[in-house]
C-alpha positions as CSV (number, residue, x, y, z in Angstrom):
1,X,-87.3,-37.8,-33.0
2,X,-89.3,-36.6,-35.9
3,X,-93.2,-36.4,-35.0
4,X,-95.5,-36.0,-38.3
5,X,-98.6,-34.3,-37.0
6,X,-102.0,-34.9,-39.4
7,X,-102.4,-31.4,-41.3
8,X,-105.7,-30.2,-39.9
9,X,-103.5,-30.0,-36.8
10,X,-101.3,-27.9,-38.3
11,X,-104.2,-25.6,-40.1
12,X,-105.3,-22.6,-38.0
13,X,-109.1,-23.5,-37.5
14,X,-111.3,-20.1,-37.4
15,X,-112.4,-19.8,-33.8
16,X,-116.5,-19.7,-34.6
17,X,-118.6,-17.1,-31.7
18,X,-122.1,-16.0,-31.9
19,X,-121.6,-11.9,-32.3
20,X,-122.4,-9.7,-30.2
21,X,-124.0,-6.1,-30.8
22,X,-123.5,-3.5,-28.5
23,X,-126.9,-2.4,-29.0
24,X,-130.4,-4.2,-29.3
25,X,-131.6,-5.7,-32.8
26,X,-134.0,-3.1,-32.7
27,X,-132.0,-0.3,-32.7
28,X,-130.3,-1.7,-35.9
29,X,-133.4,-0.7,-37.6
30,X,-133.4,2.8,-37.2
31,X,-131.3,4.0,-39.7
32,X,-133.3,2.3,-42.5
33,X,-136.6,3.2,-41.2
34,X,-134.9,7.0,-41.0
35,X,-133.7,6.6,-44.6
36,X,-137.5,5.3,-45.6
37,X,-138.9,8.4,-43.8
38,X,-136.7,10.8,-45.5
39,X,-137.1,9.2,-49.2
40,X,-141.1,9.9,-48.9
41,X,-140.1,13.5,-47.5
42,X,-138.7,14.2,-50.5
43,X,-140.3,16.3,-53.0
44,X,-138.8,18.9,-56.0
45,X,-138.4,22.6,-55.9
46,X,-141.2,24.4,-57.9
47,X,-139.3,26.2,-60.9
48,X,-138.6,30.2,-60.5
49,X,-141.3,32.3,-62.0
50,X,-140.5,34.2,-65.1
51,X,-140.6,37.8,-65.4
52,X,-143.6,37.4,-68.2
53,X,-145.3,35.1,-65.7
54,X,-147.2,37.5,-62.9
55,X,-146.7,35.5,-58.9
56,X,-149.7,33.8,-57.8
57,X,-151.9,35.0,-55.3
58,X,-151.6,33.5,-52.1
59,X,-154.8,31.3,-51.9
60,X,-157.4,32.6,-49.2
61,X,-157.4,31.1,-45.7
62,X,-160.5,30.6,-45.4
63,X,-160.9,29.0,-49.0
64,X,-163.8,26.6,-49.4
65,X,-163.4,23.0,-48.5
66,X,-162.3,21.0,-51.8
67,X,-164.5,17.9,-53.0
68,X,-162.4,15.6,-50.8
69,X,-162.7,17.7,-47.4
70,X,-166.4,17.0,-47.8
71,X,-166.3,13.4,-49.0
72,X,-164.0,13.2,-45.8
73,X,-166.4,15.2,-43.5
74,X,-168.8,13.4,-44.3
75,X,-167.3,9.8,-44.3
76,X,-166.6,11.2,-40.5
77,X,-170.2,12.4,-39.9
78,X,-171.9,9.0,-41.0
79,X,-169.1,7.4,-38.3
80,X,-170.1,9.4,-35.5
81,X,-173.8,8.5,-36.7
82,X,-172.8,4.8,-35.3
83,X,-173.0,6.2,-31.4
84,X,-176.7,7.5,-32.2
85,X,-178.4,5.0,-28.8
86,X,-175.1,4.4,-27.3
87,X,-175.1,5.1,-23.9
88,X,-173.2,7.8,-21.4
89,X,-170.8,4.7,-19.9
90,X,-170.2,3.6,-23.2
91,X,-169.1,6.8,-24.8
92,X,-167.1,7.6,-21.7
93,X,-165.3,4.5,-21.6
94,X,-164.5,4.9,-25.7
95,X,-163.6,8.7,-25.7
96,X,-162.8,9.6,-21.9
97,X,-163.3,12.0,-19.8
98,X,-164.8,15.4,-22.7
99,X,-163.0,18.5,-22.1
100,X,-166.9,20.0,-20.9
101,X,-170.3,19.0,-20.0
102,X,-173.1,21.5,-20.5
103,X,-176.7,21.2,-20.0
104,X,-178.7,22.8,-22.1
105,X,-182.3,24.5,-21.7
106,X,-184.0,21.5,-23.0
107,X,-182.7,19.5,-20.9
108,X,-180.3,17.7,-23.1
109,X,-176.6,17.5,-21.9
110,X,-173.9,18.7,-24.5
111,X,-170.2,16.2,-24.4
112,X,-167.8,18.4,-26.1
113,X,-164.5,16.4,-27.3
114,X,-162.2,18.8,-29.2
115,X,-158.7,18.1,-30.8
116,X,-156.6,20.8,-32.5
117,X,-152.7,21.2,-32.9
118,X,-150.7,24.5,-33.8
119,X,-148.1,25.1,-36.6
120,X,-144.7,27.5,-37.1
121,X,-143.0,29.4,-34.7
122,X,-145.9,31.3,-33.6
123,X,-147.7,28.4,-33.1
124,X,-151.0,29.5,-35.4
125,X,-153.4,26.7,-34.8
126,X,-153.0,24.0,-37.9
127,X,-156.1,21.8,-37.3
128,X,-158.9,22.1,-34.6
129,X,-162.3,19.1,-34.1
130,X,-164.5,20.0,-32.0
131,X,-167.4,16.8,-31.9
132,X,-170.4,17.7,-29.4
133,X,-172.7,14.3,-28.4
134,X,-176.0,15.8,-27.7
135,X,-177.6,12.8,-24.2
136,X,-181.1,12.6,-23.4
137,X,-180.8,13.2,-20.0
138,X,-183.5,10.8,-18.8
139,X,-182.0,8.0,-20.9
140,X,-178.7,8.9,-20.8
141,X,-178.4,7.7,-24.1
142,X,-176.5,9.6,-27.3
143,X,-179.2,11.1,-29.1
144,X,-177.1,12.9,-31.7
145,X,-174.1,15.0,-32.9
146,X,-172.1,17.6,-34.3
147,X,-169.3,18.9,-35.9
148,X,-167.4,22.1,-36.1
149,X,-163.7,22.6,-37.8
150,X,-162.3,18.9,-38.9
């Protein structure tokens, strides 16, 4: 008995399943956001000074705040300008609980909200804020402000 079978019988047909990763779509992402990271990380090596070329001197650290610290300071002053009338509840619900509350011998009450971080392995401090919100203490309303650091 000879038996013809149609040839897409015959044909191995490829055996079609959804793949599946061990790990979560997200996770796929990580090593091109950690290859975008390190590109922008990247930066050239200064060339060697020459012997006719004197080193530089290291620059102060208290240098004076460049043209764009204080176009930055003060973009950050006229912000903190905006909670001028706001009141106590308000600021406490927007910054939280200030690191202290002082009252002051006017009467006034003094909000201090500081921020700083620390740098290299002695942990020298990098960047410090400290924003004080000066209430009426009647009104308990944000009367004004100030800045030290940032």
């Amino acid at each position: 008995m000879n038996t013809t079978y149609p040839r897409s019988l015959l044909l191995p047909t490829p055996v079609r399943r959804p793949l599946r990763w061990p790990v979560s779509r997200a996770l796929l992402c990580v090593p091109l956001v950690g290859a975008a990271v390190l590109a922008g990380c990247a930066s050239t090596v200064p060339p060697a000074p020459t012997p006719s070329t004197p080193p530089a001197a290291a620059p102060p650290l208290t240098a004076a705040p460049s043209a764009a610290d204080q176009q930055r300071r003060g973009e950050f002053d006229k912000a903190l300008d905006s909670w001028h009338g706001a009141t106590v509840q308000e600021l406490l619900r927007k910054m939280g609980k200030p690191e202290a509350i002082t009252r002051r011998a006017d009467g006034t009450y003094d909000y201090r909200y500081s921020k700083s971080t620390r740098a290299g392995p002695e942990g020298r401090p990098a960047f410090s804020c400290t924003v004080r919100y000066l209430v009426d203490a009647p009104a308990r309303q944000v009367i004004g402000h100030s800045i030290e650091g940032c």
